[in-house]
C-alpha positions in Angstrom: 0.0 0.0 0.0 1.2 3.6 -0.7 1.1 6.2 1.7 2.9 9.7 1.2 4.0 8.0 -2.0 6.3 5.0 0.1 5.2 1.9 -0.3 4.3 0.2 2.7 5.6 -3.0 3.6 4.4 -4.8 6.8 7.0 -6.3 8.4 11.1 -6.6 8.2 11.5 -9.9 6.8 14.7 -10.4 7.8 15.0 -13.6 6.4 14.4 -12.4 2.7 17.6 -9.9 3.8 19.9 -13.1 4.9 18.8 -14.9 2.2 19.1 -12.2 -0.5 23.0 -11.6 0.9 23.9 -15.6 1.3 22.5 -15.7 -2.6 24.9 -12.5 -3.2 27.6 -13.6 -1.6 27.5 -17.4 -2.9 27.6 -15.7 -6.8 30.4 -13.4 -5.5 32.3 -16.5 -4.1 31.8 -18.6 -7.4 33.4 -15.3 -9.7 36.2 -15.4 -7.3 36.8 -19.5 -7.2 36.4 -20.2 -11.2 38.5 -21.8 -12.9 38.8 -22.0 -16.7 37.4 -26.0 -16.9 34.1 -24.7 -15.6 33.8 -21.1 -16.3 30.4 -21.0 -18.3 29.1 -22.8 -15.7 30.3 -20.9 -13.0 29.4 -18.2 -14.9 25.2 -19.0 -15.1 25.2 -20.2 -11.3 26.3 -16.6 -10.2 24.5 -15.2 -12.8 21.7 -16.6 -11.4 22.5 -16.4 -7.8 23.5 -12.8 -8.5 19.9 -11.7 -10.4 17.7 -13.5 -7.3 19.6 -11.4 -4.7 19.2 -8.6 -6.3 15.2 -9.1 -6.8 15.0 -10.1 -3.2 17.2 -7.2 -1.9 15.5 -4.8 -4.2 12.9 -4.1 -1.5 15.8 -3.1 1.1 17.6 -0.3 -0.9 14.6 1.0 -2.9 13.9 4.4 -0.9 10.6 4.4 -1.7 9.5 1.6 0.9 8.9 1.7 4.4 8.8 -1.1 6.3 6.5 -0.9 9.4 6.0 -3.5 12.3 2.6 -5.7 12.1 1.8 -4.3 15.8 2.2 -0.9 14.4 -0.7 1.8 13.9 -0.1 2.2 10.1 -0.3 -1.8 9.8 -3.8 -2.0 11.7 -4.7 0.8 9.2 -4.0 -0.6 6.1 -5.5 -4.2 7.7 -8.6 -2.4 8.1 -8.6 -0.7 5.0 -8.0 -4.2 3.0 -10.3 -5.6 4.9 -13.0 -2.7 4.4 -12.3 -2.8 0.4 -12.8 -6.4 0.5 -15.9 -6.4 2.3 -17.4 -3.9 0.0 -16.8 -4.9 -3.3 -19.2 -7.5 -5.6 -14.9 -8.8 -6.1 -15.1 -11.4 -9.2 -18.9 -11.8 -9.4 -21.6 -9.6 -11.6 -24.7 -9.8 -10.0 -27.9 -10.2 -11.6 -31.7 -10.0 -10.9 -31.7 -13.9 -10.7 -28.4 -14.9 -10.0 -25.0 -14.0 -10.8 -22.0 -14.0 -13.6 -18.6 -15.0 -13.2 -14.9 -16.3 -15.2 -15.2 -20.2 -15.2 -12.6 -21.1 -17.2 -11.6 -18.4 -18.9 -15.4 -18.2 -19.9 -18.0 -15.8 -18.7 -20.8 -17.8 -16.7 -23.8 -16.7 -16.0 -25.7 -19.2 -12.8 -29.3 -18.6 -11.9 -29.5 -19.0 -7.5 -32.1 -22.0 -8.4 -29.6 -23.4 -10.4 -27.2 -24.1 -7.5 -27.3 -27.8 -6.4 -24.6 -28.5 -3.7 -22.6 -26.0 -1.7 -19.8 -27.6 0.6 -17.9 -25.8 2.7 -14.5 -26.8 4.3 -11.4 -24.9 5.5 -8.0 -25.2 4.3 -4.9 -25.3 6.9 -2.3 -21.9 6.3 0.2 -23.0 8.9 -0.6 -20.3 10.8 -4.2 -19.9 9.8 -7.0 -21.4 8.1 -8.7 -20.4 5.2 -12.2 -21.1 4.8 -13.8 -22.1 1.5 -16.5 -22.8 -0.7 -17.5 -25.6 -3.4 -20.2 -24.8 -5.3 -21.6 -26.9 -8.0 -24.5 -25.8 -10.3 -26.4 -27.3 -13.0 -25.1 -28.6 -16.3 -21.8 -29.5 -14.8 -20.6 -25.9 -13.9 -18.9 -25.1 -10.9 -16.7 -23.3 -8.7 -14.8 -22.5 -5.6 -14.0 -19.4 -4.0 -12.4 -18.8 -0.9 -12.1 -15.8 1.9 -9.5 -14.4 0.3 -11.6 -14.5 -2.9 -12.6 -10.9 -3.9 -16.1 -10.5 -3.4 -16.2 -13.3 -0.6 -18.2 -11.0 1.3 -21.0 -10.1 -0.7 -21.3 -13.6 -2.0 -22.0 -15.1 1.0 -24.3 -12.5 1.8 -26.3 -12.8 -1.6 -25.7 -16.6 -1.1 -27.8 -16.9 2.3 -30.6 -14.2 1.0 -31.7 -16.7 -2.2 -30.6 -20.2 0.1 -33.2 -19.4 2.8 -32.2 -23.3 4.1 -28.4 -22.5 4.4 -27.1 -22.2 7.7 -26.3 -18.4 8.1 -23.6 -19.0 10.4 -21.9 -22.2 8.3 -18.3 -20.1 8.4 -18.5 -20.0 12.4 -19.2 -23.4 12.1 -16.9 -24.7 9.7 -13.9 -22.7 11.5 -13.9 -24.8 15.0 -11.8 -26.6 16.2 -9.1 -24.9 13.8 -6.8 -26.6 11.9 -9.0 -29.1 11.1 -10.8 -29.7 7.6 -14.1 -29.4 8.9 -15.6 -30.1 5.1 -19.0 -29.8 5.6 -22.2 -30.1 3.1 -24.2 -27.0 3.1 -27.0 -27.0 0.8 -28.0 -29.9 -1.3 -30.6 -29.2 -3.8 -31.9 -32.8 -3.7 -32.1 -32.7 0.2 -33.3 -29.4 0.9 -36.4 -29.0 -0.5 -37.6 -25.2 -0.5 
């Protein structure tokens, strides 16, 4: 995120600076140790070593990025401004009176809410977090899955419980305990839930 015209960056990785200068000084070491049997390769591996340090340490010496603890102010800010923008936005879908459009395959797809026949949702282990998603297969073979990182996750959902007046409206609280488990879950089936 820019701010003041510096990009942001939340966090100091310092591992992405020790790797970026054990990748430097590994292609400084190989110029210095060639010898002529295996110069051209020698050569590429600190070429290469030489290029990926200087991607990774790009974000250290640019002087337009600011690197800010996660505990800081400005990082709660622009947390609550992503997470505001994401709330708020229709994200990948196109709503319509009757349902919705989206990219399925590179194609644009247009699903009618009665044409929805099974929702499942499960959650996905981060390491540190979980991710919740949802499968959602529609008629004629079409379907999808989205997840809360998904643009428009939000407003889906919300959408998604207004036309499914037999979905659960609190399936994410649900499917999120006990964490770090699966938790995959069938929400909605069309041949079970009759409306």
């Amino acid at each position: 995120m820019k701010i003041d015209g510096e990009n942001i960056i939340v966090g100091y990785k310092i591992e992405d600076l020790i790797g970026g200068l054990i990748s430097l000084g590994l292609s400084i070491f190989l110029i210095v140790q060639m010898d002529d049997t295996e110069k051209w390769t020698a050569w590429l591996m600190a070429l290469f070593l030489g290029l990926g340090s200087i991607v990774v340490l790009w974000k250290f010496v640019n002087p337009k990025n600011k690197f800010v603890s996660p505990k800081s102010e400005i990082a709660k800010k622009i947390r609550q401004e992503e997470l505001k923008a994401n709330f708020n936005t229709d994200g990948i879908f196109v709503y319509r009176e009757n349902g919705f459009e989206l990219l399925i395959d590179k194609k644009l797809t247009k699903i009618n809410w009665d044409e929805i026949l099974q929702l499942i949702g499960y959650k996905i282990d981060a390491l540190t977090t979980d991710e919740i998603c949802l499968y959602v297969l529609c008629k004629n073979g079409k379907s999808f899955e989205i997840s809360e990182s998904s643009k428009g996750w939000f407003e889906f959902n919300k959408r998604l419980k207004d036309n499914i007046s037999s979905l659960n409206k609190n399936w994410e609280i649900e499917i999120a305990h006990p964490p770090f488990e699966r938790n995959q879950t069938e929400l909605y089936n069309a041949k079970k839930n009759v409306e």
